[in-house]
Kinemage of the C-alpha trace (Angstrom):
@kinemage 1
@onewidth
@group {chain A} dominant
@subgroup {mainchain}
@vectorlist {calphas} color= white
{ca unk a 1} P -31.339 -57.962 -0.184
{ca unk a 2} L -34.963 -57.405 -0.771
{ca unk a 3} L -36.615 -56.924 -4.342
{ca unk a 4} L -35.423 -53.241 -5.339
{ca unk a 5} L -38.243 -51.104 -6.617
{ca unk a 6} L -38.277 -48.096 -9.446
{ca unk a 7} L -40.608 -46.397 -11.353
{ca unk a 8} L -39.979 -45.590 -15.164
{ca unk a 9} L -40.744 -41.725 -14.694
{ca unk a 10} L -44.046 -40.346 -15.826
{ca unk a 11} L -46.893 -39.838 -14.304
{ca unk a 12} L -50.416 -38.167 -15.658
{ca unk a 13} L -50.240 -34.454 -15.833
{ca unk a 14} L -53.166 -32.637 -13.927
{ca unk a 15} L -56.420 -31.526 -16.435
{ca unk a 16} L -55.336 -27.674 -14.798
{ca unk a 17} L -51.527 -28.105 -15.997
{ca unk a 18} L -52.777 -29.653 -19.556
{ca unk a 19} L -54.817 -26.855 -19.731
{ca unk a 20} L -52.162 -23.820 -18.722
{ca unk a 21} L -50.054 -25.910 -22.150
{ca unk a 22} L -52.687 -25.269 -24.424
{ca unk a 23} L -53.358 -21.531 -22.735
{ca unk a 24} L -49.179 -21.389 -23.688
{ca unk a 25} L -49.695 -22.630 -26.678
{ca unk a 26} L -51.901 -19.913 -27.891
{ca unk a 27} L -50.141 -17.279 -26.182
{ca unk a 28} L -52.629 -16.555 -23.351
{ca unk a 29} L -50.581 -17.325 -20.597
{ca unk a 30} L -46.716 -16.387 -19.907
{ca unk a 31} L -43.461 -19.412 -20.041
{ca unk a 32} L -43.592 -18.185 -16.117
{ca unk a 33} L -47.368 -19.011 -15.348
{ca unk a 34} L -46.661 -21.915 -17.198
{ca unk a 35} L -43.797 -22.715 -15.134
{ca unk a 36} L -45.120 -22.129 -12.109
{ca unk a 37} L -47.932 -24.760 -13.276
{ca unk a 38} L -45.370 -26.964 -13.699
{ca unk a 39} L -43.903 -26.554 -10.420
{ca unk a 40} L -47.271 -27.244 -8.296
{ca unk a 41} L -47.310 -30.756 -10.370
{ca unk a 42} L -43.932 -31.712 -9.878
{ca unk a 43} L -44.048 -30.865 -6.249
{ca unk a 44} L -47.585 -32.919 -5.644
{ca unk a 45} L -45.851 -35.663 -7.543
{ca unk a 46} L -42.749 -36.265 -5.342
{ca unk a 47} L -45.420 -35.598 -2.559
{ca unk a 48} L -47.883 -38.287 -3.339
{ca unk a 49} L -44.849 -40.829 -4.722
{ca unk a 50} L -43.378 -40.172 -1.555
{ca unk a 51} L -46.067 -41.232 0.530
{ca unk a 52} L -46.429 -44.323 -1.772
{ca unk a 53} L -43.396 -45.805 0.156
{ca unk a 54} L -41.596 -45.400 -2.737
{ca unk a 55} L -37.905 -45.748 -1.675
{ca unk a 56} L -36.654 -43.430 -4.928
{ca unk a 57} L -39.010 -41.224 -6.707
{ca unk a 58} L -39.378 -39.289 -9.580
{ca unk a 59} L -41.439 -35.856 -10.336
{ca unk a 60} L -43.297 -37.566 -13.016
{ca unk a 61} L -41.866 -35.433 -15.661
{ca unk a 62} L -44.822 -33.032 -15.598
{ca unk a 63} L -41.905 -30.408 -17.268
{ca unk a 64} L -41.134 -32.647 -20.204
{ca unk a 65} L -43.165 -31.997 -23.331
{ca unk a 66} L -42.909 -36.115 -23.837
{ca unk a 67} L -39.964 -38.599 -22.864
{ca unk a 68} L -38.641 -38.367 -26.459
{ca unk a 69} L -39.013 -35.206 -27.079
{ca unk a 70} L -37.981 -32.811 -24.072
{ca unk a 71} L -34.400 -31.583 -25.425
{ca unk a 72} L -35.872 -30.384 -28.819
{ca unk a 73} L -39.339 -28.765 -27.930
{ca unk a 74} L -41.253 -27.138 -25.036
{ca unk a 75} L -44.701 -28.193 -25.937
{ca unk a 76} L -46.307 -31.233 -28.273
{ca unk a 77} L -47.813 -28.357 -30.285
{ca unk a 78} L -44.222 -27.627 -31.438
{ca unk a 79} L -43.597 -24.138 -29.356
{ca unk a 80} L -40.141 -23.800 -28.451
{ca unk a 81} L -38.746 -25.924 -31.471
{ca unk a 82} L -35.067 -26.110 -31.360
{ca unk a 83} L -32.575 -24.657 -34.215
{ca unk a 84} L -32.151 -26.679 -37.065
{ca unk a 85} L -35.400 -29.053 -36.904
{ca unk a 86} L -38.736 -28.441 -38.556
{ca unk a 87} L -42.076 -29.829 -37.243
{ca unk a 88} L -42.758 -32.321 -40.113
{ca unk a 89} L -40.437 -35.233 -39.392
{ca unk a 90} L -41.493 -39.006 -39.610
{ca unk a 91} L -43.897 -40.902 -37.455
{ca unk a 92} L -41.985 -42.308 -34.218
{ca unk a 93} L -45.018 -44.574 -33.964
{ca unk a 94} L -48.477 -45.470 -34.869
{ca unk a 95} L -50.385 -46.917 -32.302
{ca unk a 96} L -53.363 -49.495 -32.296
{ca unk a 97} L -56.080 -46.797 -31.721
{ca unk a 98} L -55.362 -45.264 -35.318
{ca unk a 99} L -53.505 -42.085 -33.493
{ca unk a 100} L -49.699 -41.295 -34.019
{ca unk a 101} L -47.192 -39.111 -33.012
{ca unk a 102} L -44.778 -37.335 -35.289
{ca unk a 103} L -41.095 -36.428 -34.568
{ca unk a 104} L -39.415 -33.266 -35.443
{ca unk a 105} L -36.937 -33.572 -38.789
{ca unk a 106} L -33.495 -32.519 -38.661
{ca unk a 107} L -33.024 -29.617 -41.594
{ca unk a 108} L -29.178 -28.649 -40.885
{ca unk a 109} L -26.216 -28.711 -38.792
{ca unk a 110} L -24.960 -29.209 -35.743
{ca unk a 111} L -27.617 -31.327 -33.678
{ca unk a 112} L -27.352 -30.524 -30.084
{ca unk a 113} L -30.128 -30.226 -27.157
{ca unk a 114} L -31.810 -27.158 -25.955
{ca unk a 115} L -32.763 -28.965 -23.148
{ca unk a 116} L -31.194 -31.402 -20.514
{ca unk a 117} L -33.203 -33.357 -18.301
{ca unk a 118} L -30.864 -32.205 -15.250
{ca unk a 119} L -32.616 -28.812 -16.321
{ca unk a 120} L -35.889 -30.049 -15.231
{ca unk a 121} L -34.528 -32.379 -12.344
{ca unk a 122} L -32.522 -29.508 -10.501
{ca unk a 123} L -35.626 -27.661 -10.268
{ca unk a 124} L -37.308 -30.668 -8.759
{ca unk a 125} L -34.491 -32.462 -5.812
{ca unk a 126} L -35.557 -29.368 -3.797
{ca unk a 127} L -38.870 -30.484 -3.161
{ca unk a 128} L -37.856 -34.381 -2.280
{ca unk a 129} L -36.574 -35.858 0.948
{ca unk a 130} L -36.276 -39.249 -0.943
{ca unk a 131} L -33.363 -40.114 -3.570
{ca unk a 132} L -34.769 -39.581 -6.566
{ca unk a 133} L -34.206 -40.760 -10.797
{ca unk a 134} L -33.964 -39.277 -13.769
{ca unk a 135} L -35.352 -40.682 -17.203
{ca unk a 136} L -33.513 -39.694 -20.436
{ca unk a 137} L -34.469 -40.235 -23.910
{ca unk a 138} L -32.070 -42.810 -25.738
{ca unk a 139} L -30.024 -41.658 -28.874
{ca unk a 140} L -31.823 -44.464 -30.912
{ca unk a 141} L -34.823 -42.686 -31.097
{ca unk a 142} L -33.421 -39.454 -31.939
{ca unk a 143} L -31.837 -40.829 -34.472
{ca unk a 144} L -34.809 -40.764 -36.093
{ca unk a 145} L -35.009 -37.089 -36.759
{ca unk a 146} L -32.157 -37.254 -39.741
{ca unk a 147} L -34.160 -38.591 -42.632
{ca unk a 148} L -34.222 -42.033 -43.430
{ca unk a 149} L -32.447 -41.747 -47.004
{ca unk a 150} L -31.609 -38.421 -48.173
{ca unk a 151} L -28.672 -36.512 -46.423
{ca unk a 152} L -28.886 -33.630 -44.606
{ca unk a 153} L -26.699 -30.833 -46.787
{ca unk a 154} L -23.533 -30.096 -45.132
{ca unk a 155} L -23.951 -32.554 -41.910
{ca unk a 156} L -22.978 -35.989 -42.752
{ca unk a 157} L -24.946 -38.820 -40.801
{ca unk a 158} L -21.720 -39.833 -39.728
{ca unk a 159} L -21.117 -36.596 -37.721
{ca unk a 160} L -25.026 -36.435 -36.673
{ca unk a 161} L -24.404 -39.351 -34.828
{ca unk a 162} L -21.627 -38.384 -33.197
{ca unk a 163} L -22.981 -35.557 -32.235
{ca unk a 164} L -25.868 -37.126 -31.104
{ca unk a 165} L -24.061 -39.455 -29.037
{ca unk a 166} L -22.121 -36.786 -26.982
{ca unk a 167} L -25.445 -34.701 -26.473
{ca unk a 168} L -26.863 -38.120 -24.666
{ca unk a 169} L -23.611 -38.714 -22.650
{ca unk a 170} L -23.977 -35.327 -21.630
{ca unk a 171} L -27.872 -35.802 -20.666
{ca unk a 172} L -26.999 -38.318 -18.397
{ca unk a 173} L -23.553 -37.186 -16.481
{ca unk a 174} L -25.706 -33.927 -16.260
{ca unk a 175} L -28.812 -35.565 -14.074
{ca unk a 176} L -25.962 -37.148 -11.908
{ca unk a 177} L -24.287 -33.950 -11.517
{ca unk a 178} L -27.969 -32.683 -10.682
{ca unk a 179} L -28.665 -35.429 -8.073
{ca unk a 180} L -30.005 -38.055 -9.321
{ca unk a 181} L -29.101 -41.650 -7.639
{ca unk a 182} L -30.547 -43.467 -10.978
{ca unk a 183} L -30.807 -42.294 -14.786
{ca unk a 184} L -32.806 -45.356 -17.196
{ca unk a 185} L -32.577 -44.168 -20.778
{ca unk a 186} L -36.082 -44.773 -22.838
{ca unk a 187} L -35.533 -47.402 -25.349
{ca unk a 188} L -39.497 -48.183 -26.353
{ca unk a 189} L -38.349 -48.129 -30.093
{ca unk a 190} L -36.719 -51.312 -29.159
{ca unk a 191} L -39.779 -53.107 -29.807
{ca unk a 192} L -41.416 -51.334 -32.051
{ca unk a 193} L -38.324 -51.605 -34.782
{ca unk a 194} L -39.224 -55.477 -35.103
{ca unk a 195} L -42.961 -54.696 -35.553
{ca unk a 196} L -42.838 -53.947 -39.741
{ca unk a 197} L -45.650 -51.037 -40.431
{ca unk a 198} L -46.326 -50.605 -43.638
{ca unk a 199} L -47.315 -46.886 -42.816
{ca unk a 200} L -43.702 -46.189 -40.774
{ca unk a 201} L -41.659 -46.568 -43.182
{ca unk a 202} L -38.376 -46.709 -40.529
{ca unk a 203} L -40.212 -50.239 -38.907
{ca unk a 204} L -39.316 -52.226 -41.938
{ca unk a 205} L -35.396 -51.165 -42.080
{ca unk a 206} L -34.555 -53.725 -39.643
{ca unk a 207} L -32.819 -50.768 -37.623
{ca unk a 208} L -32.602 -52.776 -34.028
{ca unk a 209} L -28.975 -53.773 -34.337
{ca unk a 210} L -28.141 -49.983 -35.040
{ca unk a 211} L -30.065 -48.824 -32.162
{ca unk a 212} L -28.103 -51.030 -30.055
{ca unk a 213} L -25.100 -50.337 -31.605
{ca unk a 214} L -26.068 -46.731 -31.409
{ca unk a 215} L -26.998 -47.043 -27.523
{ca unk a 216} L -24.044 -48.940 -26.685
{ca unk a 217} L -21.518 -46.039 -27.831
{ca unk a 218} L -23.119 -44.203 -25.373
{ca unk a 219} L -22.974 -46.685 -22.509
{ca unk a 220} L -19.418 -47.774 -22.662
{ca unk a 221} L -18.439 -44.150 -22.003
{ca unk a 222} L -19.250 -45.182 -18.497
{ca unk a 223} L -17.396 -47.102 -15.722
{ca unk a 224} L -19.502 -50.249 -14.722
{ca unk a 225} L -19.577 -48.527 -11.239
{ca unk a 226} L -21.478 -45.788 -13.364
{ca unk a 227} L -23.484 -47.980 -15.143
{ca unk a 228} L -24.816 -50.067 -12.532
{ca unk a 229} L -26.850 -46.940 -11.848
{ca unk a 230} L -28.018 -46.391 -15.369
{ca unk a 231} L -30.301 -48.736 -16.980
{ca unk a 232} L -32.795 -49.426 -20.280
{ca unk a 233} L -36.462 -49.216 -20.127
{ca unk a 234} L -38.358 -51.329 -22.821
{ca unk a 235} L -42.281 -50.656 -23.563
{ca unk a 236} L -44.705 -51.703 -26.368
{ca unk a 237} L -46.054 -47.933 -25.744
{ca unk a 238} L -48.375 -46.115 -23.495
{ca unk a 239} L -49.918 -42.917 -24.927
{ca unk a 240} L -53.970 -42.268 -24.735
{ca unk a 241} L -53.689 -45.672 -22.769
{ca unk a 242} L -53.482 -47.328 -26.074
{ca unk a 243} L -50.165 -49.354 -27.317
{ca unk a 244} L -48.035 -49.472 -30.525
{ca unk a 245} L -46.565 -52.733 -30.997
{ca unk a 246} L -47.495 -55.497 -28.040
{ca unk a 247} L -48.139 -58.062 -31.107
{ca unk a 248} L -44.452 -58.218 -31.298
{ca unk a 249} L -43.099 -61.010 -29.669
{ca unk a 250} L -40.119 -60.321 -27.132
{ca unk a 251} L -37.783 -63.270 -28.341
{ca unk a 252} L -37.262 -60.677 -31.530
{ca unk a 253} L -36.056 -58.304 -29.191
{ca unk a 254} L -34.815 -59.363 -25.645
{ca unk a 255} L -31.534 -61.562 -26.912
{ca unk a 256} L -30.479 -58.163 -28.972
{ca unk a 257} L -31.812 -56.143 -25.985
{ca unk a 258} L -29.389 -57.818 -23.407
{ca unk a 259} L -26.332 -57.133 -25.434
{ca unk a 260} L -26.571 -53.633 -23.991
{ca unk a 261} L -23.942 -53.010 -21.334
{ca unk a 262} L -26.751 -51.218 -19.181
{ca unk a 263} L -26.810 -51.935 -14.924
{ca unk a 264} L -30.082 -53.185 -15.516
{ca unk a 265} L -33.682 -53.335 -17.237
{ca unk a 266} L -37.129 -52.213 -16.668
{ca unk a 267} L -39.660 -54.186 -18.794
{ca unk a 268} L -43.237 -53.954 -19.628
{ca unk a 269} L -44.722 -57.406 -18.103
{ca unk a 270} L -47.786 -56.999 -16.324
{ca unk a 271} L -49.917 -56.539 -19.390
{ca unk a 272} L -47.770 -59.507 -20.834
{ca unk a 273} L -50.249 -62.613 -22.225
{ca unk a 274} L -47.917 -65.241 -21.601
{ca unk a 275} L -45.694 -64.180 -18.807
{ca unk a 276} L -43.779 -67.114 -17.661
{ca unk a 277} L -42.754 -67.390 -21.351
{ca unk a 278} L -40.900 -64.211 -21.234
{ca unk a 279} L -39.655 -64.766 -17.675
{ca unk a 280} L -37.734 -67.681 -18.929
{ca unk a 281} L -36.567 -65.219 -22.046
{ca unk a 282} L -35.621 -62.589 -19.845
{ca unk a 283} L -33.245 -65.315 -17.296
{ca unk a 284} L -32.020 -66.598 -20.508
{ca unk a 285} L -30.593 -63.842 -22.066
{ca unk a 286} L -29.753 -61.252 -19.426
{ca unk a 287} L -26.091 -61.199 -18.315
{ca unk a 288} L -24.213 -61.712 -14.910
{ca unk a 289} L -21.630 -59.831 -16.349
{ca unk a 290} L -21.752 -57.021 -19.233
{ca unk a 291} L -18.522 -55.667 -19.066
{ca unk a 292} L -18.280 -55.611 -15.530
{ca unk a 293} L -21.752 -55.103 -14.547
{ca unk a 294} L -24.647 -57.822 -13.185
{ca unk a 295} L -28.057 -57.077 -15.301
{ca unk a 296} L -30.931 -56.366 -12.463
{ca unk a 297} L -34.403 -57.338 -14.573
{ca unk a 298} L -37.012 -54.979 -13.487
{ca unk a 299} L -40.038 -56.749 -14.116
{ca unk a 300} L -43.332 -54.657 -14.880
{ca unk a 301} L -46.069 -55.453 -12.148
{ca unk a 302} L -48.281 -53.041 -12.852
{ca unk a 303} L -50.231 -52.256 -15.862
{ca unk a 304} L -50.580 -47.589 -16.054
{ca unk a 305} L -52.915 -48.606 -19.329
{ca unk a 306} L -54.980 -50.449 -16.900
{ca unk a 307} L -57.479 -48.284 -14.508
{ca unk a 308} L -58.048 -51.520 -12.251
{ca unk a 309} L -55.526 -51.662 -9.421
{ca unk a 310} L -53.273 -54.253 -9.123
{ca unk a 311} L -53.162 -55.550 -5.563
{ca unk a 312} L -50.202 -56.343 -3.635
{ca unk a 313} L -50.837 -60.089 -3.414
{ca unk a 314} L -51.463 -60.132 -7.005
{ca unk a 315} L -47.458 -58.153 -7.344
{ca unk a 316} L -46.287 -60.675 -5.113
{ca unk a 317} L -47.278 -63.686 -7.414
{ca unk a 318} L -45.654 -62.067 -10.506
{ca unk a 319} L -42.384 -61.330 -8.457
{ca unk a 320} L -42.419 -65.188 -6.908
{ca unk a 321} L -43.009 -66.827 -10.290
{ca unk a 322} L -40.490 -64.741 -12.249
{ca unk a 323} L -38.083 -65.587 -9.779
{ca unk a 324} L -38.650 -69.266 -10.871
{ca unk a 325} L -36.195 -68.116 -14.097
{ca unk a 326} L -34.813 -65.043 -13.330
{ca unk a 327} L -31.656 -64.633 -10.418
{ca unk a 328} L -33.755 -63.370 -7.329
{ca unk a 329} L -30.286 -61.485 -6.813
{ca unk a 330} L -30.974 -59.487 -10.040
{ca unk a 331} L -34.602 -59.116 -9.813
{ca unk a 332} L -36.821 -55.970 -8.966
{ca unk a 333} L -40.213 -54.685 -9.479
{ca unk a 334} L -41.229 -51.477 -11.476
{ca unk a 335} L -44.147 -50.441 -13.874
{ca unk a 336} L -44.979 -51.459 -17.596
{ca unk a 337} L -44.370 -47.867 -18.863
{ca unk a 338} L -44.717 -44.499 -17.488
{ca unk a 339} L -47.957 -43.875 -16.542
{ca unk a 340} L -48.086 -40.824 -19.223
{ca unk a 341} L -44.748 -40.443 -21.438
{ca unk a 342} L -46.420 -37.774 -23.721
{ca unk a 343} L -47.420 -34.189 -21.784
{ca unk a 344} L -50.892 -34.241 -23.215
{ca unk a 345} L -52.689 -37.262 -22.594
{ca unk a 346} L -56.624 -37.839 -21.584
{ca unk a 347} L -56.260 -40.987 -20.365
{ca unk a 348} L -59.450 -42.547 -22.038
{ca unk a 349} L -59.790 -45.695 -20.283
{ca unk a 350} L -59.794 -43.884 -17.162
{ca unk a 351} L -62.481 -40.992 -17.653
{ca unk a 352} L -60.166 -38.202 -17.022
{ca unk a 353} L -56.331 -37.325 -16.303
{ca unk a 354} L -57.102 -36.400 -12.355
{ca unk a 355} L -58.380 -39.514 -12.176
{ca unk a 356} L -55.972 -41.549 -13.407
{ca unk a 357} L -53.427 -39.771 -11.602
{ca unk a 358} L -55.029 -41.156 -8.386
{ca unk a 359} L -54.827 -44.662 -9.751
{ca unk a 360} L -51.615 -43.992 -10.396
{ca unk a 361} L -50.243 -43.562 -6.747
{ca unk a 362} L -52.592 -46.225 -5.429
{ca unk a 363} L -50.617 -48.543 -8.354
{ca unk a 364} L -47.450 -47.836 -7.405
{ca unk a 365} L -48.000 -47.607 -3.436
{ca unk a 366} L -49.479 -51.588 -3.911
{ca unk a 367} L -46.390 -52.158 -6.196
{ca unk a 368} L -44.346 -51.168 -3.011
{ca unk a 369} L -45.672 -53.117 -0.563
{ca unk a 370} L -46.220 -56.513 -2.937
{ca unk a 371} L -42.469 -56.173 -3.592
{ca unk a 372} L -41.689 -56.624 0.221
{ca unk a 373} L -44.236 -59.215 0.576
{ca unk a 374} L -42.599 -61.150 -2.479
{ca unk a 375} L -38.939 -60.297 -0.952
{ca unk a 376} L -40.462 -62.307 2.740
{ca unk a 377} L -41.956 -64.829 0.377
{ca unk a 378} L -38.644 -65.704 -1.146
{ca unk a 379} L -36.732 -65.668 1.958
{ca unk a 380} L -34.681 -62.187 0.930
């Protein structure tokens, strides 16, 4: 069969919807004008992914406050804060611009969303004439809200992870039940947990093996003919078109990585120095069977940090020399990262948001059509 294609999820969010968030924020504009914001983006996004060639689309999560942070909180600026959290949890990550972003800290008992994707998505398959996906936020990062040492007074960690792990499971049967043919589950703290910063204190626990552990209760809930349609997505970050922890080299986290019974991957590469190097990582450790599933490597060919467009020959090459190490049977093309996983985001690089939403489409429509020229190349 030809190379499959995907895109992680999000896409920039319009200067005019960015705007109508901070006009919520301060209480000059109603959740409905908001909403109806909201709407306009989502439906230009299906639009314009549609007409990318894009065989399965997403709405760019222009309703999500971030991709980690959508069951908990309406808006970055904290409006809409669930029950039981307060605003001034740890850093989730520090990136290599000198900005951060902060996650919410658990304060009491029970944990459970406010928010499920599916409520987003069901608003959304309306507008598409194309299958589309769902992202969800893995329960490894929200395990990050309890606090790293002290416990939380009458709401064991114990039961905060179990908790945790049935609000996930429900996040994802819930954007099947909506529609969705695919759900990948966020996993950029993957990386980022072998990285070490001094100034995050949860880098240096050596936390991977939980968050696999963690990720994996979640996963073998499913049949493999579920999970073939559910996979991981691993980043080094993407947020002001900066990163948080590329330095890290993916042998510390691909062999661990792989031990997650997920359908398949989709993996920043593009923006990759040594490419062929993690190529031959990624046929060396990903599995033709995880408990009854084949692992399809979705290989990033397009870099959403980068404002110059990749062009279809240049897709083609990556997809042709991966296949040198990776099972052209289990290989497929997608994008480093979303092209903007928090809600507000300027997109420096690029001059403006607008802008680099029209990058965006011209990115992924060239990621479309070097995937079929690859798939001819290669005799699929």
């Amino acid at each position: 069969m030809p190379i499959p294609v995907e895109p992680v999820g999000s896409l920039p969010r319009p200067a005019k919807l960015q705007e109508a968030i901070k006009q919520y924020d301060e209480g000059r504009i109603s959740k409905a004008e908001l909403e109806a914001e909201q709407d306009d983006a989502c439906r230009d996004s299906i639009e314009r992914m549609e007409a990318t060639g894009s065989p399965i689309v997403s709405d760019g999560e222009q309703r999500a406050s971030s991709f980690a942070t959508y069951p908990i909180v309406d808006t970055l600026a904290g409006t809409g804060l669930a029950p039981n959290l307060a605003p001034d949890g740890q850093y989730f990550a520090i990136f290599d611009d000198g900005h951060h972003r902060q996650l919410p800290r658990l304060t009491a008992g029970p944990f459970a969303y406010q928010t499920y994707a599916a409520d987003n998505l069901s608003r959304s398959i309306p507008m598409a004439t194309k299958p589309m996906k769902q992202a969800v936020i893995a329960p490894s990062m929200l395990m990050l809200l309890y606090p790293l040492d002290d416990e939380v007074e009458g709401y064991p960690r114990a039961q905060f992870l179990e908790d945790l792990c049935n609000e996930t499971e429900k996040d994802i049967r819930k954007a099947f039940e909506a529609g969705a043919q695919r759900v990948s589950i966020d996993f950029t703290e993957g990386r980022l947990a072998q990285k070490n910063d001094p100034r995050n204190p949860w880098t240096g626990r050596g936390m991977l093996g939980e968050f696999i552990e963690l990720n994996n209760r979640v996963l073998d809930r499913f049949t493999a003919d579920e999970r073939v349609n559910i996979g991981v997505h691993t980043c080094p970050g993407g947020d002001l078109d900066s990163v948080h922890s590329a330095e890290v080299d993916y042998a510390e986290l691909l062999p661990s990585m792989f031990k997650m019974n997920a359908g398949y991957f989709l993996m920043q590469l593009s923006s990759e120095r040594d490419k062929e190097y993690v190529y031959r990582l990624v046929g060396q450790h990903s599995r033709e069977d995880a408990n009854g599933v084949g692992q399809v490597a979705f290989i990033g060919v397009i870099d959403p940090l980068n404002p110059t467009v990749e062009t279809p020959e240049q897709v083609r090459d990556d997809l042709v020399a991966a296949a040198n190490y990776i099972d052209r049977q289990r290989l497929g093309a997608t994008d480093d990262c979303g092209f903007s996983p928090f809600s507000i985001d300027d997109k420096p690089k690029h001059g403006s948001p607008d802008f680099a939403r029209d990058v965006a489409f011209q990115k992924i429509a060239n990621r479309v059509r070097g995937a079929e020229i690859a798939s001819d190349a290669l005799g699929l």
